[in-house]
C-alpha positions in Angstrom: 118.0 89.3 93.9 114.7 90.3 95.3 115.0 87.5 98.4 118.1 88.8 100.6 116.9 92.8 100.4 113.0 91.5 101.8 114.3 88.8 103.9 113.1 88.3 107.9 109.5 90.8 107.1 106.4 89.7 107.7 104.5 92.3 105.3 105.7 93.9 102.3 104.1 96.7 100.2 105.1 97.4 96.9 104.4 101.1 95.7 104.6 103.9 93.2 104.0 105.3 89.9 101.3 103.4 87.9 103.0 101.5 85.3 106.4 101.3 86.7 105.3 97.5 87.4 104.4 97.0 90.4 102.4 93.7 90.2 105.3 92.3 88.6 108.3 92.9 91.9 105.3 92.1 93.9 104.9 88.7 92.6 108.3 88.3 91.6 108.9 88.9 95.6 106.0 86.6 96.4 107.9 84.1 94.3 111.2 84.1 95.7 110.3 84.0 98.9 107.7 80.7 98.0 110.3 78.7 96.5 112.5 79.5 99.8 109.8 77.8 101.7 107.7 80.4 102.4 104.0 80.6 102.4 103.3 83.9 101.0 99.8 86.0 100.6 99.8 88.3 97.8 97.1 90.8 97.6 96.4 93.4 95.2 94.8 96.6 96.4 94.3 98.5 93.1 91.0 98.9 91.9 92.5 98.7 88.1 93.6 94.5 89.3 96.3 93.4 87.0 97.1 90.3 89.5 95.2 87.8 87.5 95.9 89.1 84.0 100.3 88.7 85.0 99.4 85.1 86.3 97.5 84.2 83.9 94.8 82.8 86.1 91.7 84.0 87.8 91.8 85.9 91.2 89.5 86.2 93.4 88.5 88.7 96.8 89.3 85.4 98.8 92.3 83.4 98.5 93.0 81.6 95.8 96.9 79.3 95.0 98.5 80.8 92.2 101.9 78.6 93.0 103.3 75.9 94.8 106.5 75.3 94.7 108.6 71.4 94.9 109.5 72.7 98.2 106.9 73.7 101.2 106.3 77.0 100.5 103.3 78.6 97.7 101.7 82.0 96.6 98.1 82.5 97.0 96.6 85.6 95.8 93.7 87.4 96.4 92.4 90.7 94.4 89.9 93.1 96.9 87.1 94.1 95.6 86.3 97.6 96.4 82.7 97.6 95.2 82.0 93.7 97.2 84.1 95.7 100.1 82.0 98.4 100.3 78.8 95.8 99.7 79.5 94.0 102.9 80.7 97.0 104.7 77.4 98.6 104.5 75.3 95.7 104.9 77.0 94.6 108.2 76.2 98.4 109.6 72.7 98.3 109.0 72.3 94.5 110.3 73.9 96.3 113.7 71.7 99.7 113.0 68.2 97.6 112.7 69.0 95.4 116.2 70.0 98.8 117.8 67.1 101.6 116.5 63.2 100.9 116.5 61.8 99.4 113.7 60.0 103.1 112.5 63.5 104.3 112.0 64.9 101.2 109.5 63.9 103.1 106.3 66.0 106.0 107.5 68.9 104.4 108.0 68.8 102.4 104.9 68.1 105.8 103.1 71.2 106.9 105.3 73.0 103.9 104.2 72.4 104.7 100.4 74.3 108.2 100.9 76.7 107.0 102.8 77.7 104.6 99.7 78.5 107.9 97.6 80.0 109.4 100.3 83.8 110.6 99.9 86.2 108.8 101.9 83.6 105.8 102.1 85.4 103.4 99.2 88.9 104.2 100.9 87.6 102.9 104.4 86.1 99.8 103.3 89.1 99.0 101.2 90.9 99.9 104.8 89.1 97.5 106.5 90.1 94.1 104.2 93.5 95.7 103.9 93.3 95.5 107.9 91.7 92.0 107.6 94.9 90.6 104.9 97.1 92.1 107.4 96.0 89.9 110.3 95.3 87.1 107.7 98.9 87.3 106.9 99.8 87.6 110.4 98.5 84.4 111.4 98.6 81.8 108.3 101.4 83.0 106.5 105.0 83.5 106.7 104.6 86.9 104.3 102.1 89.0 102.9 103.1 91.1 99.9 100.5 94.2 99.0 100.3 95.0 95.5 99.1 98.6 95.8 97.5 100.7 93.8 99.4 104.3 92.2 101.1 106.5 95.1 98.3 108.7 95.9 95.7 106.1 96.7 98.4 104.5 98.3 99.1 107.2 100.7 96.1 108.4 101.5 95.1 105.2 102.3 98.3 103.9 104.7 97.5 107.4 106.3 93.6 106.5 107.3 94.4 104.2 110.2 95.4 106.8 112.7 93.2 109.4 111.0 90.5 106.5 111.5 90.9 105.5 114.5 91.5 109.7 116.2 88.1 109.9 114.4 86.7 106.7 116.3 88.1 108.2 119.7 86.5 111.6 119.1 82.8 109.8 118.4 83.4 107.7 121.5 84.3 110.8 123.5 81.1 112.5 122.1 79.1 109.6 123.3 80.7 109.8 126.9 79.0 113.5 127.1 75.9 112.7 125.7 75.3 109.2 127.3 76.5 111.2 130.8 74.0 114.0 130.2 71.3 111.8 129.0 71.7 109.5 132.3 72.0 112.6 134.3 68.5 113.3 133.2 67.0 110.5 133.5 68.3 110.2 137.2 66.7 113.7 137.8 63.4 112.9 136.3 63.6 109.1 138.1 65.3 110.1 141.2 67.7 107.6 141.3 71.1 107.2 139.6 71.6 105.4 136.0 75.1 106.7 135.4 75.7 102.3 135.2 73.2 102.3 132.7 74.3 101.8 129.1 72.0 101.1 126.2 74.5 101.8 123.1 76.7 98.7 124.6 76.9 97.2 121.4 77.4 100.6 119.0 80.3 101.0 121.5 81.9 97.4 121.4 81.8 97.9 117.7 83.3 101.4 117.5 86.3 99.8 119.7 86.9 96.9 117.8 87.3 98.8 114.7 89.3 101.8 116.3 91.6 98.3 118.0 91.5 96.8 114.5 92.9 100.3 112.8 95.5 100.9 116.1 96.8 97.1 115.4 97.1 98.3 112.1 99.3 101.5 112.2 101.1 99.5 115.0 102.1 96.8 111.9 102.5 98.9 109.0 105.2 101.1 111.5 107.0 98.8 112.8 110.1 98.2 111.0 110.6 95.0 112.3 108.0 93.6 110.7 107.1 95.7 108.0 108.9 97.5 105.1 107.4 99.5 102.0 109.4 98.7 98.4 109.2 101.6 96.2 109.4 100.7 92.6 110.6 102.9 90.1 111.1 103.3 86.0 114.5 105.4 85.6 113.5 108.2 84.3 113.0 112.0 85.2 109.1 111.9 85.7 108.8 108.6 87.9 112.4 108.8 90.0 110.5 112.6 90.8 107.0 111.2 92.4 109.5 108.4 93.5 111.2 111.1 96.1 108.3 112.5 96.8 106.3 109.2 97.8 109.6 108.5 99.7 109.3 112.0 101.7 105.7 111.3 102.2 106.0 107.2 103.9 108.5 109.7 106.4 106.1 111.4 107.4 103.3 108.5 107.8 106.5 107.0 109.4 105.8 104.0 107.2 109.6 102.3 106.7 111.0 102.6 103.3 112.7 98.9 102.8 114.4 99.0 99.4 114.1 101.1 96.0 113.3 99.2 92.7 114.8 100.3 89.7 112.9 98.1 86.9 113.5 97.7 83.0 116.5 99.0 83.5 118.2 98.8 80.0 121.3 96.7 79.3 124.4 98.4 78.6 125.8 96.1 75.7 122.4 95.9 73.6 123.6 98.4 70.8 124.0 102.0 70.8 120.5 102.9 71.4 120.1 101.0 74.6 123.5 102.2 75.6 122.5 106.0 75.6 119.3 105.0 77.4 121.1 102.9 80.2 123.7 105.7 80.9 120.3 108.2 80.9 119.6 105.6 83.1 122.0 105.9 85.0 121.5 109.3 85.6 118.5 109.1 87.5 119.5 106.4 89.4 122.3 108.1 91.0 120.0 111.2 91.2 117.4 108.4 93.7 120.9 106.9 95.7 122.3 110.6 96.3 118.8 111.6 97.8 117.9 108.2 99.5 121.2 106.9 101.1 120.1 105.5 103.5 118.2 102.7 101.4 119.3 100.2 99.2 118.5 100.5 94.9 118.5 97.5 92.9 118.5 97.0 89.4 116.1 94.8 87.5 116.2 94.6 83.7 114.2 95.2 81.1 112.5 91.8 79.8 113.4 90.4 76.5 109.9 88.4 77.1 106.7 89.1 78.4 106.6 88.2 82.3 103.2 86.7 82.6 102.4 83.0 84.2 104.3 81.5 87.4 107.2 80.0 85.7 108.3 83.1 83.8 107.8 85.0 87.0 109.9 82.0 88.9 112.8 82.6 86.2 112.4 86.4 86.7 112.4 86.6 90.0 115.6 84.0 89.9 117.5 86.6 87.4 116.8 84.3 84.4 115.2 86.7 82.4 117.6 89.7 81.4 117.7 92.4 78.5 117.4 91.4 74.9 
């Protein structure tokens, strides 16, 4: 059910509302693809981490097996951390800032450091940078990577901050062109010779590139169709199918592909009379999400007559073994 729709990408993420169940298709995914031989990397991006409390296990900010299945292929699963994130984020920059300033300016930039932590936008880019790191991770020991994201707008803003990231990186590095030009410009006049070869912020500048080549690498990935798709999950009903369109008009314009649309706990039809009138509600708003997204393929999953927590009820949900009570 979930296999076919996701089948031949390399990395998945799984977006929308909060509480349409998002952690639940993501690890459903994760677990179809395992137990057809994949080795698959789930990693939760929200800061409110329901990963470990749906499998039942503890999750950690490295990764950790949640499933292996008779077959080669196994989940791992990894929660980030946003407050470790932005821990070692800050800790790497001022080991680079105390080898590159004199030591009389070290209290400064840890003071500098300390407001940077508050700062607005600095949570997002640190949680940027492990995102970027799983990406790569996934790239290169796994078959598929599956992001459990947090609700749309953190989502978005944050699939948007690699190109904003890295046209901010390429406007500080052109800055430091002009300045590093008109610094060794002066100190040619005052020496009488010519130090335009000179360059003693080597190192700032490596590091500035790697991270704008890190965030390019990046938007390159979560672009490319080929590789990547984004599965919008959804609860049928007027509210969520709404910031559904809306998060769907918004990956357009990030030009993040849209993969597949999740309707989940849908309602069965023959449960009684109550459930009826809510599945043909249903219903409704379904069609309302196929008429506006033709392009991309809607598929039902039902509402759970049990609670989907643990690997095996996950492995029979995922399978279609679970349906409506």
């Amino acid at each position: 059910m979930l296999l076919t729709p996701t089948a031949g990408k390399r990395v998945l993420f799984v977006g929308g509302k909060g509480g349409v169940g998002k952690t639940t298709v993501a690890s459903a995914i994760a677990v179809a693809h395992a137990g057809a031989g994949s080795r698959v990397l789930v990693v939760s991006t929200d800061p409110a981490h329901n990963l470990g409390h749906l499998w039942d296990l503890a999750v950690a900010d490295s990764p950790t097996r949640l499933r292996t299945e008779p077959g080669a292929g196994w989940v791992d699963g990894m929660e980030i951390d946003p407050a470790a994130t932005l821990d070692r984020h800050l800790a790497a920059v001022e080991k680079t800032l105390r080898r590159l300033l004199p030591e009389r300016m070290h209290a400064q930039a840890r003071e500098h450091l300390q407001l940077a932590r508050e700062a607005p936008g600095s949570f997002e880019a640190a949680v940027l940078e492990r995102v970027a790191e799983a990406v790569e991770l996934g790239l290169n020991e796994y078959d598929l990577v599956v992001f459990d994201t947090a609700p749309s707008g953190h989502t978005l803003r944050l699939l948007a901050l690699p190109e904003r990231l890295s046209a901010w990186t390429d406007r500080l590095l052109a800055s430091r062109d002009r300045s590093e030009r008109f610094a060794s410009a002066m100190r040619g006049l005052a020496s009488g010779r010519d130090q335009s070869t000179e360059d003693p912020d080597a190192e700032l500048r490596r590091t500035l590139i790697r991270r704008r080549e890190r965030f390019s690498r990046m938007q390159s990935v979560i672009t490319d169709a080929a590789l990547t798709g984004f599965v919008l999950v959804f609860t049928p009903e007027r509210l969520p199918v709404a910031e559904t369109l809306g998060i769907a008009e918004s990956l357009g314009e990030l030009s993040v592909p849209l993969l597949l649309l999740v309707a989940n706990r849908r309602s069965p039809i023959d449960g009684g009379e109550l459930l009826r009138a809510r599945h043909l509600r249903e219903s409704e708003q379904v069609r309302r999400v196929r008429e506006s997204l033709p392009e991309t393929p809607v598929i039902d999953l039902p509402l759970a007559a049990e609670e989907v927590v643990g690997g095996d009820v996950l492995a029979a949900f995922a399978a279609g073994r679970i349906v409506a009570s």
